[in-house]
LOMI-359455 format. One record per atom (N, C-alpha, C, CB): y, z, x. Coordinates in steps of 0.2 Angstrom, whole numbers, plus 5000, padded with zeros to 4 digits. Glycine has a CB too. Layout:
N
YZX ...
***
This chain:
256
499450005004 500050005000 500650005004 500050064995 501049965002 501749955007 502049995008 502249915006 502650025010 502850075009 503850085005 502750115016 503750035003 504450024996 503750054991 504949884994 503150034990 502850044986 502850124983 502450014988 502850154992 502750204989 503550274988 501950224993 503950224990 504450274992 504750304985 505050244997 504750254978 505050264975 504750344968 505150184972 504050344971 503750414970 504050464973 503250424972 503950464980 503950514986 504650534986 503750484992 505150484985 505950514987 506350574981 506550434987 506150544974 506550584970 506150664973 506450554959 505750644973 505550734974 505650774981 504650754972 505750724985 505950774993 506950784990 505850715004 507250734986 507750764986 507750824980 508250714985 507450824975 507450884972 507350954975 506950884967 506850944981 506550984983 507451024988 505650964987 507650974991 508350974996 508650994990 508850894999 508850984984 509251014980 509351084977 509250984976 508551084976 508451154976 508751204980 507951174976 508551194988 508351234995 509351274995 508151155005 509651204995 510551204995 510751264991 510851134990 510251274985 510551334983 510351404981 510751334980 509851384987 509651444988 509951474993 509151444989 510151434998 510451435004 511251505001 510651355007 511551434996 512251464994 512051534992 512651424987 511651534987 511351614983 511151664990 510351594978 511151644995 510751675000 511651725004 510251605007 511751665006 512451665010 513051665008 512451625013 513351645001 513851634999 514251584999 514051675000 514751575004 515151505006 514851485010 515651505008 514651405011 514251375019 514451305018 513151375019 514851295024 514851235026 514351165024 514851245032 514751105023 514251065024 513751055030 514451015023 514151055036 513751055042 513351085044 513951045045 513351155039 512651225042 512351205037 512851315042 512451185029 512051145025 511351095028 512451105020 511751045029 511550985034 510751015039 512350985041 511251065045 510851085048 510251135047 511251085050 510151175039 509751225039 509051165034 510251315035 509451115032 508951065028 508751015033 509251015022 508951005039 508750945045 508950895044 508150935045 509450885040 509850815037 510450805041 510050815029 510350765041 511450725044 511750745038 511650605044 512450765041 513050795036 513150755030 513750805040 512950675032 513350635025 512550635021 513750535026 511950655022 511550665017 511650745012 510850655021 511850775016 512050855013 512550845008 512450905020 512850795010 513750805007 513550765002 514650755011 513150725002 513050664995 512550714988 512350584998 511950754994 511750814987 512150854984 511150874988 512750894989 513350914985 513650894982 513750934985 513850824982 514050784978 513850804970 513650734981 513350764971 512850784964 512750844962 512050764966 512650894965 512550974961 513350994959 511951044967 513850954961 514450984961 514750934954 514850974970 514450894953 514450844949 514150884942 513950794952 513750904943 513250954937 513651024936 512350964939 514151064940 514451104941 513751164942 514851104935 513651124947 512951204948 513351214955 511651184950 513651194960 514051214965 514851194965 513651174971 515151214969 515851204967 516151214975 516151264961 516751184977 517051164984 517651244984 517451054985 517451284988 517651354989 518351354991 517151404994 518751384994 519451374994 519451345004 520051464992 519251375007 519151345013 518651275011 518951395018 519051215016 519051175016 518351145020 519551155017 518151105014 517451085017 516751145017 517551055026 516851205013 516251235011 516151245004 516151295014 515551275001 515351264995 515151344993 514751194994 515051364986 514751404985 514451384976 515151464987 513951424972 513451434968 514351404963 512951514967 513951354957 514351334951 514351374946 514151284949 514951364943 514851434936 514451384932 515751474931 514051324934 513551284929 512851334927 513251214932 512651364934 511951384933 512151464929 511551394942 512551474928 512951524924 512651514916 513751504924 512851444917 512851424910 512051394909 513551364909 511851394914 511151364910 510651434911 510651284916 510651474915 510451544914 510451584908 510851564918 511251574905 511251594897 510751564892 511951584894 510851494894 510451484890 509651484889 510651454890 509451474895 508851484898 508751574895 508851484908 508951604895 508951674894 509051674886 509651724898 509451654881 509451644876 508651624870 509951604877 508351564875 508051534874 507151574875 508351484877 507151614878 506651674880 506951714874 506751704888 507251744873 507451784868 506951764863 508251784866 507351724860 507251694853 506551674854 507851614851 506051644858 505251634858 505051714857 504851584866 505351784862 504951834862 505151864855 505051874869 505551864850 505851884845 505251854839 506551874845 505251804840 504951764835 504151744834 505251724835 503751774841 503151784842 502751794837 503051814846 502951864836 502451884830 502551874825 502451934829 503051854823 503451844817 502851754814 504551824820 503151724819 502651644821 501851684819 502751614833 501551714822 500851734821 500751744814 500651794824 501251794811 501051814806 501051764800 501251854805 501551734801 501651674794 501351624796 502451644792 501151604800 500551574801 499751584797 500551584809 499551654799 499251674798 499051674789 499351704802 499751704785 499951684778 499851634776 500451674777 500151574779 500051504776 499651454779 500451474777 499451474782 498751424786 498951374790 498251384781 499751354789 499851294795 500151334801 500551234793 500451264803 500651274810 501351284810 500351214814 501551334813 502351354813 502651344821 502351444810 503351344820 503451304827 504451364826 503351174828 504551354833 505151394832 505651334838 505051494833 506051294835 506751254839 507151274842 507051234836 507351244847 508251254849 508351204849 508551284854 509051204848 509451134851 509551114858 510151144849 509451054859 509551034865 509750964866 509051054870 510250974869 510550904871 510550854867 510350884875 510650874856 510550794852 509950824850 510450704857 509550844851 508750864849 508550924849 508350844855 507750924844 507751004845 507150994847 507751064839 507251054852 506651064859 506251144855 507251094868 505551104854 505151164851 505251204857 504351144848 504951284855 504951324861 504351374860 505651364863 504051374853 503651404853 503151384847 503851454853 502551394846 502251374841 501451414839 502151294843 501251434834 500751464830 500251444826 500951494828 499451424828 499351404822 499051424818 499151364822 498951374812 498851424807 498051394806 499551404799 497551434802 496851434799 496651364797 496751474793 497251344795 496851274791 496851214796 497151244784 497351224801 497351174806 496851154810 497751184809 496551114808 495551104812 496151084818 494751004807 496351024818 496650994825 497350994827 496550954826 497851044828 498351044829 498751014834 498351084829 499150974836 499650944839 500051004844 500050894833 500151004848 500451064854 501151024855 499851084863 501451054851 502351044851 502751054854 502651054848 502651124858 503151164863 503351124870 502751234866 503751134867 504251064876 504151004873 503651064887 504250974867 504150904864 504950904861 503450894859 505350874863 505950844858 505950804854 506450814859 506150814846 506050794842 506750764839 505650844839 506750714837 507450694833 507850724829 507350654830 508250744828 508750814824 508550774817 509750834826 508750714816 508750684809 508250684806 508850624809 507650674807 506950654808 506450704806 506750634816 506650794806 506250854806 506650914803 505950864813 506250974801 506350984795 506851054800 505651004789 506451084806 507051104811 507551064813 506851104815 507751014812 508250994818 508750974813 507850924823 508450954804 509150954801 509351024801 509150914794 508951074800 509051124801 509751144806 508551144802 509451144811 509851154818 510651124816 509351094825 510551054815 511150994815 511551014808 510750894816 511051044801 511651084798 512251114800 511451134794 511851174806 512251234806 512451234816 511851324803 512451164815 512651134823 513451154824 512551034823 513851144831 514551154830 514651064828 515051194838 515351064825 515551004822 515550934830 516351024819 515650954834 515550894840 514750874840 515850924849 514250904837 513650884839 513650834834 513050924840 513750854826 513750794821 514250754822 513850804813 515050734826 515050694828 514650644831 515450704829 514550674840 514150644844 513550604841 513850684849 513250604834 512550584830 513050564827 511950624826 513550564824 513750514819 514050434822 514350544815 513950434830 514550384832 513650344837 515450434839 513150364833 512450344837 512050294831 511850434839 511550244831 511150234825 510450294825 510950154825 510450294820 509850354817 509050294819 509950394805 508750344822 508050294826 507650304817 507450334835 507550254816 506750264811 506050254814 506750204805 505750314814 505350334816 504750314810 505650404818 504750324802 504350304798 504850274792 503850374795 504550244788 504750214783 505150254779 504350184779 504950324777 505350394775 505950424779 504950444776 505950404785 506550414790 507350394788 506550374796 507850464784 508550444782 508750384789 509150524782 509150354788 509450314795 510250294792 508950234798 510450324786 510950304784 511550404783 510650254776 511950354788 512450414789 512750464783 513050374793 512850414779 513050454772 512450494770 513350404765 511950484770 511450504766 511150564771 510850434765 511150564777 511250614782 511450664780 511650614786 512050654780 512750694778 512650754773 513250644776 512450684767 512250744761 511650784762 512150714753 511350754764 510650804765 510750864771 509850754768 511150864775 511250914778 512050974773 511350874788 512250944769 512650984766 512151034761 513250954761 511650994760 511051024753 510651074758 510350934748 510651054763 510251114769 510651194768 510451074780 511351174769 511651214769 511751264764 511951204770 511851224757 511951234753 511351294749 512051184752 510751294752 509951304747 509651354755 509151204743 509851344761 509751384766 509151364770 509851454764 508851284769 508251294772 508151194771 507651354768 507751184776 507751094777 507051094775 508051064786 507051014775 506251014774 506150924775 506151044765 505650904777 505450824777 504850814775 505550784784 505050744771 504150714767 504150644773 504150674754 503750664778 503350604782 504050564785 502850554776 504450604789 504950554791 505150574799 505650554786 504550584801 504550594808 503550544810 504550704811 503150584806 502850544805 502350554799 502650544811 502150474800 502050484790 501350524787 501750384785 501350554782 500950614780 500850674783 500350594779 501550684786 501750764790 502250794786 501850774798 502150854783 502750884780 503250934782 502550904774 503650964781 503951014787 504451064783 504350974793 504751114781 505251144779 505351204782 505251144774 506051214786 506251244789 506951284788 506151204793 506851364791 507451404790 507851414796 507351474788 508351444795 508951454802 508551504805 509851484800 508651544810 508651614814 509551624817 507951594822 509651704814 510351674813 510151764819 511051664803 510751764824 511151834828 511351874822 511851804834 511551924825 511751984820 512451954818 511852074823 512851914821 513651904822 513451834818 514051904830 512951824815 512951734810 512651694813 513651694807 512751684819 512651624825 511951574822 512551664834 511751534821 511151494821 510751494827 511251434819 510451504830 510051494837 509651464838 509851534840 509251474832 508551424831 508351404823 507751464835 508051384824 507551354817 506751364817 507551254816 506451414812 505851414809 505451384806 505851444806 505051354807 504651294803 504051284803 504851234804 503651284795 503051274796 502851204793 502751324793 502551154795 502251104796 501351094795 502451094803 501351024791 500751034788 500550944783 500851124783 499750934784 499950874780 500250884775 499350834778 500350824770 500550794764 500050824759 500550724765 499450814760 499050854754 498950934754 498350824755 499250954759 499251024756 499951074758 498651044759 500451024761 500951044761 501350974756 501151064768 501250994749 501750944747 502550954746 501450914742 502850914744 503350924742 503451004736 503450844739 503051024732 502951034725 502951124730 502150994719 502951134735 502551194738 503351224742 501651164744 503651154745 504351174747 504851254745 504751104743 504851244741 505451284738 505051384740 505551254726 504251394736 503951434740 503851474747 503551404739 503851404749 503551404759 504451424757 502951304766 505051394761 505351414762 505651464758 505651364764 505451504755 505651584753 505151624758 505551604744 504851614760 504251654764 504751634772 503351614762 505051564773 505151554781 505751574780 505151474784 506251594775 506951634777 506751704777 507551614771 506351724774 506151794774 505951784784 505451824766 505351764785 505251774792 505851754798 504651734792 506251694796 506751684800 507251744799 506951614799 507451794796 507851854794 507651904799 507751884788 506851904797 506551964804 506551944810 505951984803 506551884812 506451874819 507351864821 505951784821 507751864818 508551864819 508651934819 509151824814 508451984814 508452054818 508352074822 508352084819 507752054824 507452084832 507952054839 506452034834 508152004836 508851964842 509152024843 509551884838 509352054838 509852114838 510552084838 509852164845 
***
């Protein structure tokens, strides 16, 4: 094998691996030059300066008052919270997940938002699930699922812009993709306090889903249990989600 063949593997990960090292270094040491950077990775200074570049770019590092060093970004600050947040809300909702699971026999999954999407983070199944689908760490289309209109209800207003200025992918023939129709279905979310979808992620999977709200109101995640079409139908909706707001209530207490 040539070796263009094989570089295009091999490189993204020795610079991840360089990107990482950088800050540890910073975490280690505080302010460091590019050229002690350089030299504690084994690189030439203009390969150093170009991964700061980049992490300085993402606000995980930041150029310190003396000229030409660097120290830790208030980014990793910010992805820490959320990283931290996001542990919360799975350990809160663990049992919570088990037991209504256990109740209803499907499969329950608990969302966050991430970036346009909701990023399952935890999941339970339920008795009747001969074969279950493992969701956790899968992004799911906000439009598309009974979490994510959830989520994108009680989203801040710049995320429904950002989706309003996008086309809606159709995923199944049941897939909203019309903005107005969006719109109103995520006011009726609001409105009744709980989302729900008949086969519009994929066809003959049903889903309806509650908020998980902080003591101070905040939405942080979405509760949702999931299940075919023949036994989660439409007709059962209104039921299951009095059971998923009651359970999403108790896992938002435990948030504290």
């Amino acid at each position: 094998m040539r070796n263009d063949d094989k570089e295009p593997l091999v490189q993204p990960v020795q610079s991840v691996d360089r990107a990482a090292q950088i800050l540890e270094i910073l975490a280690r040491r505080g302010e460091v030059g590019v050229t002690e950077i350089g030299a504690d990775l084994g690189v030439h200074k203009s390969t150093a300066s170009r991964l700061l570049a980049t992490l300085e770019g993402r606000g995980l590092v930041e150029q310190a008052r003396a000229r030409g060093t660097y120290r830790l970004g208030v980014g990793l600050i910010r992805l820490a919270g959320t990283g931290a947040a996001q542990l919360d809300v799975v350990q809160a909702a663990r049992q919570v997940c088990a037991e209504l699971a256990a109740d209803l026999g499907e499969t329950v999954n608990v969302a966050v938002l991430d970036e346009g999407a909701a990023m399952n983070v935890s999941q339970a199944r339920g008795s009747a699930a001969v074969a279950v689908q493992n969701w956790v760490g899968r992004r799911t289309p906000l439009h598309a699922t009974s979490s994510g209109k959830v989520l994108l209800a009680y989203a801040p207003d710049d995320v429904r812009r950002d989706l309003a200025g996008q086309p809606l992918a159709r995923c199944t023939p049941a897939t909203i993709t019309d903005h107005r129709a969006l719109a109103a279905e995520l006011a009726a979310v609001r409105a009744r306090g709980w989302g729900a979808t008949e086969g519009e992620l994929e066809v003959g999977l049903n889903g309806v889903a509650a908020p998980v709200r902080t003591a101070a109101g905040e939405v942080v995640a979405a509760l949702s249990v999931s299940g075919p079409a023949y036994r989660l139908g439409a007709d059962r909706f209104p039921a299951v989600a009095e059971q998923l707001v009651a359970a999403a209530t108790e896992a938002g207490a435990l948030l504290g």
